[in-house]
N, C-alpha and C positions, 0 to 999 in steps of 0.2 A: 251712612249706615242704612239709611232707607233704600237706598239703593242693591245692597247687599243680599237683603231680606228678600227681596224681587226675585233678585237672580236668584236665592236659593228655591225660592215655591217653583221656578219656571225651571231648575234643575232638577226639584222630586216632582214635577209634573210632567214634565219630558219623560224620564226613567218610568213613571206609570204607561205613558202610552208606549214606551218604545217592550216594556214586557206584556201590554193586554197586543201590541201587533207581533211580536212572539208566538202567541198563545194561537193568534189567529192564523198567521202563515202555519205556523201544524196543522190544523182542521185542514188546510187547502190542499188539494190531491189534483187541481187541475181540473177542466172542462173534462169530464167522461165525453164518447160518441154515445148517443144515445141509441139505442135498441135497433132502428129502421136503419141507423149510420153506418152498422155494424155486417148488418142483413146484406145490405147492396155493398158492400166491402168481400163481403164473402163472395156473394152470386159475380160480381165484376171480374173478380181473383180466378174462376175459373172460366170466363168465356176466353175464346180465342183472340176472338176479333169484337171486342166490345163496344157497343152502341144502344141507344136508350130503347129502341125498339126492340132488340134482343131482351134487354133489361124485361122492358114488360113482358115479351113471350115469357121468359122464364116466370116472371114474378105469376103470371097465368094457366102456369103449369103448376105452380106451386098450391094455387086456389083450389086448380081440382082435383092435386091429392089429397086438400085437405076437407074437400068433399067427398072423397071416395074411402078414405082412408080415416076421417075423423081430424077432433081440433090438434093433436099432437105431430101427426102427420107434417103439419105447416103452422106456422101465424100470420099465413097471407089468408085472411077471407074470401077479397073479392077485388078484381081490377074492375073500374069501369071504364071503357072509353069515350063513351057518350059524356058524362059530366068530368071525367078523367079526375078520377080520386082512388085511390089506393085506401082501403081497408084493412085492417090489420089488427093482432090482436099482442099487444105488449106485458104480460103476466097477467092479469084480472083487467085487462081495461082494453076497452074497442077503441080506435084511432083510426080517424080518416085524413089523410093529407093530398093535396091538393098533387098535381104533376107535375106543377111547376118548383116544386118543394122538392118532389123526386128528382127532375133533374137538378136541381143545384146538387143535391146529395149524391148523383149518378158525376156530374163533372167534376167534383171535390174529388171523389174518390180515382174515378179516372187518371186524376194527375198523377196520385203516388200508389197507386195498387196497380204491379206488372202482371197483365194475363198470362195463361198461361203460353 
């Protein structure tokens, strides 16, 4: 009988966690690409002949329209070559990432984004 009793708490404690992992798989929507994932996804999508040095021309033409033209213009700030970090502005918040971030993010996308 003591036995029985066992099994049944480890049968309503099972059904507890199998409805709170329920509850939880709804919240879950999956890993989003974040903001910069999305950016080089686009700019990739339209080069011809895609390559990370193109990547930054463009991401560097992007800075200076949004020099000439204001923050809406772009949310690339600023490329630098020298310490090679990308600037960038993601809704209210300034972001610096490193090059070596961009290319991971320039070869990810490469793989499954056809140019045009």
């Amino acid at each position: 009988m003591n036995n029985a009793q066992n099994i049944q708490i480890d049968n309503q404690e099972t059904e507890k966690l199998i409805a709170l992992a329920m509850k939880f798989k709804a919240q879950q929507k999956g890993k989003r690409p974040e903001f910069i994932q999305r950016y080089v996804n686009q700019k990739v999508s339209q080069m011809k002949d895609p390559s990370f040095s193109e990547l930054l021309y463009q991401l560097e033409l992007d800075a200076i329209k949004r020099d000439r033209e204001g923050e809406r213009a772009s949310p690339i700030e600023k490329i630098d070559r020298v310490w090679e970090v990308l600037t960038y502005h993601d809704k209210k918040r300034r972001i610096q990432i490193c090059f070596s971030t961009l290319k991971n993010k320039f070869y990810r996308t490469k793989k499954y984004v056809k140019p045009k």
